[in-house]
C-alpha positions as CSV (number, residue, x, y, z in Angstrom):
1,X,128.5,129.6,66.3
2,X,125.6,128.6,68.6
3,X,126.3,126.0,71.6
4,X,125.3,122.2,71.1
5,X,122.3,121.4,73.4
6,X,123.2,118.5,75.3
7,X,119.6,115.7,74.7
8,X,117.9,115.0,78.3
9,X,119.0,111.0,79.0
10,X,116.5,108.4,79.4
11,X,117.7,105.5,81.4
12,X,116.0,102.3,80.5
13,X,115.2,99.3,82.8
14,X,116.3,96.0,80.6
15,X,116.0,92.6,81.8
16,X,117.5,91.2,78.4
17,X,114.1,90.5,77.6
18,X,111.9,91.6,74.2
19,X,109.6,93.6,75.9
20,X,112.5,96.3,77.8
21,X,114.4,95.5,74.2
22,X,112.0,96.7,72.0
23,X,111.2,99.7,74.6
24,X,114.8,100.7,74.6
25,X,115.0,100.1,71.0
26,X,112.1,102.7,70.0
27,X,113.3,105.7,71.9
28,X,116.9,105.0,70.5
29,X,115.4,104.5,66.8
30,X,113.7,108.4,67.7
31,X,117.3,110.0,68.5
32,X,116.8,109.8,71.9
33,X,119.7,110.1,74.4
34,X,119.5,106.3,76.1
35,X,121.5,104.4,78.9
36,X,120.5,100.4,79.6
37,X,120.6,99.4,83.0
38,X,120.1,95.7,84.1
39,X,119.8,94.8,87.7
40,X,121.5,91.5,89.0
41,X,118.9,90.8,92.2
42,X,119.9,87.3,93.1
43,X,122.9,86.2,93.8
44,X,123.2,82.7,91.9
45,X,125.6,81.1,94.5
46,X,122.7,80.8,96.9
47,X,122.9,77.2,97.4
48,X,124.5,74.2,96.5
49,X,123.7,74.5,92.7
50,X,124.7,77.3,90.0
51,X,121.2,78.5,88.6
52,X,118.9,81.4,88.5
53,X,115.8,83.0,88.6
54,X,113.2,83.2,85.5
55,X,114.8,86.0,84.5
56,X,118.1,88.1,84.9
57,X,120.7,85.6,84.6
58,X,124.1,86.2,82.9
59,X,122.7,85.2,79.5
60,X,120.0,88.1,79.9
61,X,122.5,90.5,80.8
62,X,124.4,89.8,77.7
63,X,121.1,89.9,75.6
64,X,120.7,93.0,76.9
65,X,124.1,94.0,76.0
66,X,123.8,92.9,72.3
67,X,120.5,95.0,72.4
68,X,122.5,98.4,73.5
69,X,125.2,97.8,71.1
70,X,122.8,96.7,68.3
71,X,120.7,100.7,68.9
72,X,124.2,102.0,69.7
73,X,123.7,103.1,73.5
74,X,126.0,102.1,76.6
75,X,124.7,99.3,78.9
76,X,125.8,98.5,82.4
77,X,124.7,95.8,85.3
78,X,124.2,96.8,88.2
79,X,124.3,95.0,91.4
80,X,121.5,95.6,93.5
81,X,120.9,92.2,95.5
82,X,121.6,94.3,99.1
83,X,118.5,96.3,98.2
84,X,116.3,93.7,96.5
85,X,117.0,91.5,99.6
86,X,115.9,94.6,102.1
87,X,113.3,95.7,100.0
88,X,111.8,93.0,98.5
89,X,113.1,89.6,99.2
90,X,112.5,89.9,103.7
91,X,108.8,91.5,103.0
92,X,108.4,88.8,101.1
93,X,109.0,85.9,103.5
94,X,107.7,88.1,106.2
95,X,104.5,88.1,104.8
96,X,104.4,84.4,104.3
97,X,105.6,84.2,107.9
98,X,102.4,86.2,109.0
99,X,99.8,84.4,107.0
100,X,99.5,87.2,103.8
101,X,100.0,86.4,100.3
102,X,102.6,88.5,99.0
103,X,102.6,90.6,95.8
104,X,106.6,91.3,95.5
105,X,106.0,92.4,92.1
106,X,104.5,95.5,93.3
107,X,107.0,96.3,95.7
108,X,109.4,95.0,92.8
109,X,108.4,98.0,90.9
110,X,107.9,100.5,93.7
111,X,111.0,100.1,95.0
112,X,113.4,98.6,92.9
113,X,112.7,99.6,89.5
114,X,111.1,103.3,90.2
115,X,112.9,104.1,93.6
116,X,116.7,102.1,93.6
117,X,117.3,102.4,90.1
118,X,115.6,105.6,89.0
119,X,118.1,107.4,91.6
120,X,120.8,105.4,90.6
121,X,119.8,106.5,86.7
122,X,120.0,110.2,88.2
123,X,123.2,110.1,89.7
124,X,124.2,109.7,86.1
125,X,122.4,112.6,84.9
126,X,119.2,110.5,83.5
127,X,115.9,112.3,84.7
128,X,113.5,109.8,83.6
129,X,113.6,105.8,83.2
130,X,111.7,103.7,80.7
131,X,110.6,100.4,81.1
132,X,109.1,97.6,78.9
133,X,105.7,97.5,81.2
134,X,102.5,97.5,79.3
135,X,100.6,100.2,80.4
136,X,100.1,104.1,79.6
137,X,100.7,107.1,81.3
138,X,99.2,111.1,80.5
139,X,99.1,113.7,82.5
140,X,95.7,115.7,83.4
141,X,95.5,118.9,81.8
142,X,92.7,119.8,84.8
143,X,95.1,118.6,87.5
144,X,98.4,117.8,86.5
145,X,98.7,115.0,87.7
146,X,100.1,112.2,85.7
147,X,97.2,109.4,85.4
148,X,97.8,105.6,85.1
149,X,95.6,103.8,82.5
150,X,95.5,100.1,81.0
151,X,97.5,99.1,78.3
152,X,95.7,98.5,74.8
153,X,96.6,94.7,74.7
154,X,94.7,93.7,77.8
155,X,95.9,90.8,78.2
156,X,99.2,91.8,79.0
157,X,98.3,94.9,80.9
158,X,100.4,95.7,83.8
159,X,98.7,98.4,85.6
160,X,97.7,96.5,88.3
161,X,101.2,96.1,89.4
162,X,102.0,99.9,89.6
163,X,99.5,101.6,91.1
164,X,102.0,102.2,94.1
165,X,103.8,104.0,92.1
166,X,104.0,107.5,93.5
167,X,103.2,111.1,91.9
168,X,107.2,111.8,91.2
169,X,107.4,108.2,89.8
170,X,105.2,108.3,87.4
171,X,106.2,111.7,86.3
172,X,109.5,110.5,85.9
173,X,108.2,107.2,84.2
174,X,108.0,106.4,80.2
175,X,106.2,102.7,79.3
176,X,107.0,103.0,75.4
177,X,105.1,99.6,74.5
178,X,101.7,100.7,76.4
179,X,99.9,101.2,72.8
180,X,100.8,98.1,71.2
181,X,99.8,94.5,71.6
182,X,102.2,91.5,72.3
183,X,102.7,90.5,68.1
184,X,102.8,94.4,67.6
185,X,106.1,94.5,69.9
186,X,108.0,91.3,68.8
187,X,107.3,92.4,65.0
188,X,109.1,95.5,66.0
189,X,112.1,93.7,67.5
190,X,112.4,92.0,64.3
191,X,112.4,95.5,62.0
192,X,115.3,96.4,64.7
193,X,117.0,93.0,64.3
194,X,116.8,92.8,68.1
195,X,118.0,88.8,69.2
196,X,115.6,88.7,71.8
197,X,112.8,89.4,69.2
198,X,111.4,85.2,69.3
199,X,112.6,85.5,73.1
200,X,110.4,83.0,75.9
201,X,108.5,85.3,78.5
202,X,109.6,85.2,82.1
203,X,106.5,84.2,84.0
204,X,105.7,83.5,87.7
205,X,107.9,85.1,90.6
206,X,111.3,85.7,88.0
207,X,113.6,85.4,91.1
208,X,112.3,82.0,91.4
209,X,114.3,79.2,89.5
210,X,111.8,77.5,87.1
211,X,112.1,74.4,88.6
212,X,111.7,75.2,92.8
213,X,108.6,76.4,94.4
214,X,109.0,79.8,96.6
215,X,109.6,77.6,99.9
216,X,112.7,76.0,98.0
217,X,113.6,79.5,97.3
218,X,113.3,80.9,100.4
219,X,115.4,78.2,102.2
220,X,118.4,78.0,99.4
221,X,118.7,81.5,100.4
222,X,118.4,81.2,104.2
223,X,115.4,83.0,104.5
224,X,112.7,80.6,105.7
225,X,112.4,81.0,109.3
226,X,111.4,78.0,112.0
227,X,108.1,78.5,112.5
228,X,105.8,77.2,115.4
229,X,103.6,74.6,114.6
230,X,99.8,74.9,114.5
231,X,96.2,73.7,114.3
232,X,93.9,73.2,111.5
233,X,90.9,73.5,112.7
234,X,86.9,73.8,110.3
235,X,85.1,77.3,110.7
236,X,83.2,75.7,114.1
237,X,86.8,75.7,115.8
238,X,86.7,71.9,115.4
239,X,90.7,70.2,115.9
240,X,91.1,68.3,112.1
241,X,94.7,68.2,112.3
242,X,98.5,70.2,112.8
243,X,100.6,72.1,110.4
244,X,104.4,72.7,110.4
245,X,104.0,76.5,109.9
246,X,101.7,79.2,108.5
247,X,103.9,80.1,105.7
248,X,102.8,76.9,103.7
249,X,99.5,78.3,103.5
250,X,97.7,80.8,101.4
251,X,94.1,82.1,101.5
252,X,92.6,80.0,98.5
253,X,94.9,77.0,98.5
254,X,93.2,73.6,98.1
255,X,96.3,71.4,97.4
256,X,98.7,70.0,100.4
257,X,97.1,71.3,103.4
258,X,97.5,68.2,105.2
259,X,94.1,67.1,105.8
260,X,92.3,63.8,104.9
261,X,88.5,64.8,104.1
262,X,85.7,63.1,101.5
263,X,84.7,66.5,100.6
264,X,87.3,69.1,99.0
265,X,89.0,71.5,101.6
266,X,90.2,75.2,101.1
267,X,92.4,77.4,103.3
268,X,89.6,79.9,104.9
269,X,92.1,82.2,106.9
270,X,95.3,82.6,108.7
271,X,95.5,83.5,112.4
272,X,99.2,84.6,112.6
273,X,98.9,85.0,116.7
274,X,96.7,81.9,117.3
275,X,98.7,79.8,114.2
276,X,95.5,78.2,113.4
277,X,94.3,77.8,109.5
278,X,90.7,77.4,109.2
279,X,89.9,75.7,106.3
280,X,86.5,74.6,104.8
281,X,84.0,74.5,101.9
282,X,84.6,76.8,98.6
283,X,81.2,78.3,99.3
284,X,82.9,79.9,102.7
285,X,85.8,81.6,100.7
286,X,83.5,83.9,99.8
287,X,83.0,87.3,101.3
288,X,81.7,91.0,100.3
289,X,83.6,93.2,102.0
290,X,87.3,94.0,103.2
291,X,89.1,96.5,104.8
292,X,92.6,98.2,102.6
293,X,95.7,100.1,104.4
294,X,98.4,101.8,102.7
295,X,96.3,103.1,100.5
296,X,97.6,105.1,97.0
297,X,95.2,107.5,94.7
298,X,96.6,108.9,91.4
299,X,94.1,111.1,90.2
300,X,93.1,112.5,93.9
301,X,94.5,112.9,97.1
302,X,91.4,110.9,98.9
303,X,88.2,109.5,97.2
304,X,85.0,111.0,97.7
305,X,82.2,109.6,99.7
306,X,81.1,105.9,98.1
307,X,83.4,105.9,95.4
308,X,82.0,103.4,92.8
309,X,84.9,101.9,90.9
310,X,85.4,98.1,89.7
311,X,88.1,96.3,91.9
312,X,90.6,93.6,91.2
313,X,91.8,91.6,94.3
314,X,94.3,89.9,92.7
315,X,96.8,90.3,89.4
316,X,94.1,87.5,87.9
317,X,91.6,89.0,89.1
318,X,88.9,90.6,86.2
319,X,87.3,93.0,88.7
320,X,83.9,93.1,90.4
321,X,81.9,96.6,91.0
322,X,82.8,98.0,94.4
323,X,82.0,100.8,96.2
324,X,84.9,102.3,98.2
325,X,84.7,104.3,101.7
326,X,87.4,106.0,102.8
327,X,88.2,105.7,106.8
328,X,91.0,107.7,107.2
329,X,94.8,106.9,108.1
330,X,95.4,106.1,104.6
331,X,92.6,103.2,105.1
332,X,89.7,102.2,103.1
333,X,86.7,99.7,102.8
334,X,85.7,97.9,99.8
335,X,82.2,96.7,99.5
336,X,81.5,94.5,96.2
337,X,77.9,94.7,95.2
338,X,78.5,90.6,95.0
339,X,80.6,88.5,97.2
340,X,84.3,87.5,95.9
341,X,86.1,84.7,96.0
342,X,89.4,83.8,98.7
343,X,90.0,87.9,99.6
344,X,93.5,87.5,100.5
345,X,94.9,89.7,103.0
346,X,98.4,90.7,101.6
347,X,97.8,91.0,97.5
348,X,96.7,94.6,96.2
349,X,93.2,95.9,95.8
350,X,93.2,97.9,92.5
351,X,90.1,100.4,91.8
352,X,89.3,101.3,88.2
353,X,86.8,103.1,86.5
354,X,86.8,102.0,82.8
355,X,90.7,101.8,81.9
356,X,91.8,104.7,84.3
357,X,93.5,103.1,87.7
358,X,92.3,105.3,90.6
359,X,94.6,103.6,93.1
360,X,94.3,101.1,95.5
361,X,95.8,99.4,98.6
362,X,97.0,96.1,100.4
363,X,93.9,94.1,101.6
364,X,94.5,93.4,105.5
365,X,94.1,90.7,107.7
């Protein structure tokens, strides 16, 4: 009589929405062995009213739920607002606090979905975790290295988002919906009579409420700081006016900076020693150059000299043609053959050449 083999288990990151629904659903519909995990972040008694993020409230969960019993695999919730808090949440309103533009769905991903809850899927006996991110994942045969590439439904492609993601990450990684479009996926949650199949897409910051802006959210939860107060001052160092704090300010921003002017205004940079915000035409938010820390490569360990690749700044970002130098200390400079609009120190640089991701960084001050 020869011994049962016991099927590897695939934990599966579900938000309760139809994208992690439909991912789940296709691995259980192939006889995989599947556990759904959903992470409560947030805790919805911050503040005086009862209400949640975009996402991940107690009526996702129990989507989610009817999802794992609908495929016939267990489903659990786990609460992971200490971490999401520490790891997310303070970098968040740090960066604010230091005049960056955060990208927390990055870190979201980095460390929440492929660091807190992969080991927690492991301490269970799961050795990968899927996720319902559009995106697609092979490994080198030169190499071995597991390569990050664009979805086929570009418009939802998600690859900008995890290029963090380290080596052991992506090996341990699975993005089921990365080869079909949008339609293709929520036709699929209908042919597995999955409720979240006609399901509204979380968009925005999903910790967010839909209805408060991130300063809102940051104070309901006791995380906005008091901040010195500032200048605003024109690129010739020219006094226009006073600001209650840094953090209301973004590289970019035109709206509410405070300033009565005939001509249209935009935040030009953000002196977080000095608290000054130099604002000024659009023409001046443009620059050809910046310099990228914390840098991550996936199909290298460091890029060769002038390393031509086409860069996004930004998750809207379409790209411009770059060439990349590295400097060492996990440091790099971008130079775009034309100059780019409102570089943002604190959002992700992400390098590309044709669909492949080649990595990236966090553009500095």
């Amino acid at each position: 009589m020869s011994a049962t083999v016991q099927q590897p288990l695939t934990a599966v990151a579900m938000s309760g929405g139809v994208d992690s629904s439909v991912a789940a659903g296709l691995l259980a519909r192939q006889g995989r062995a599947v556990v759904g995990f959903s992470m409560q972040l947030v805790d919805r008694l911050a503040g005086a009213q009862e209400r949640f993020g975009r996402c991940c409230s107690p009526e996702d969960f129990r989507d989610a739920a009817r999802v794992a019993e609908r495929m016939g695999f267990p489903h659990y919730v786990l609460d992971l607002e200490d971490e999401f808090r520490r790891q997310v949440l303070q970098p968040f309103a740090g960066d604010y606090a230091n005049g960056r533009t955060p990208s927390p769905c990055v870190r979201c991903n980095t460390y929440m979905k492929f660091g807190t809850l992969l080991g927690r899927a492991r301490a269970v006996g799961a050795e990968r975790i899927s996720t319902g991110h559009y995106a697609v994942l092979e490994t080198d045969p030169r190499s071995g290295r597991t390569l990050l590439r664009r979805a086929r439904d570009e418009e939802k492609d998600q690859s900008y988002f995890l290029f963090d993601l380290s080596e052991e990450q992506r090996r341990r990684a699975e993005f089921p919906l990365g080869s079909l479009t949008k339609s293709e996926v929520r036709e699929t949650a209908r042919e597995l009579g999955l409720g979240t199949a006609e399901k509204a897409e979380s968009m925005d910051l999903c910790f967010v409420a839909r209805e408060e802006s991130y300063r809102e959210f940051l104070a309901r939860n006791a995380m906005l700081v008091d901040e010195p107060q500032g200048e605003i001052v024109d690129r010739d160092g020219t006094l226009l006016g006073a600001h209650a704090g840094v953090s209301g300010f973004t590289v970019g921003q035109r709206r509410g900076i405070g300033v009565a002017s005939q001509q249209k205004l935009y935040v030009l940079g953000i002196d977080p020693v000095s608290r000054r915000v130099t604002v000024g035409d659009a023409a001046d938010l443009e620059r050809d150059r910046c310099v990228i820390e914390r840098t991550r490569w996936i199909p290298f360990e460091r890029p060769g000299r002038g390393l031509r690749a086409r860069v996004r700044i930004r998750a809207g970002h379409g790209g411009a043609d770059a060439t990349l130098i590295d400097l060492g200390d996990r440091r790099a400079e971008v130079r775009f053959d034309d100059p780019q609009r409102a570089i943002a120190p604190g959002q992700a640089a992400v390098a590309y050449d044709g669909d492949l991701v080649l990595g990236g960084g966090w553009i500095a001050a």
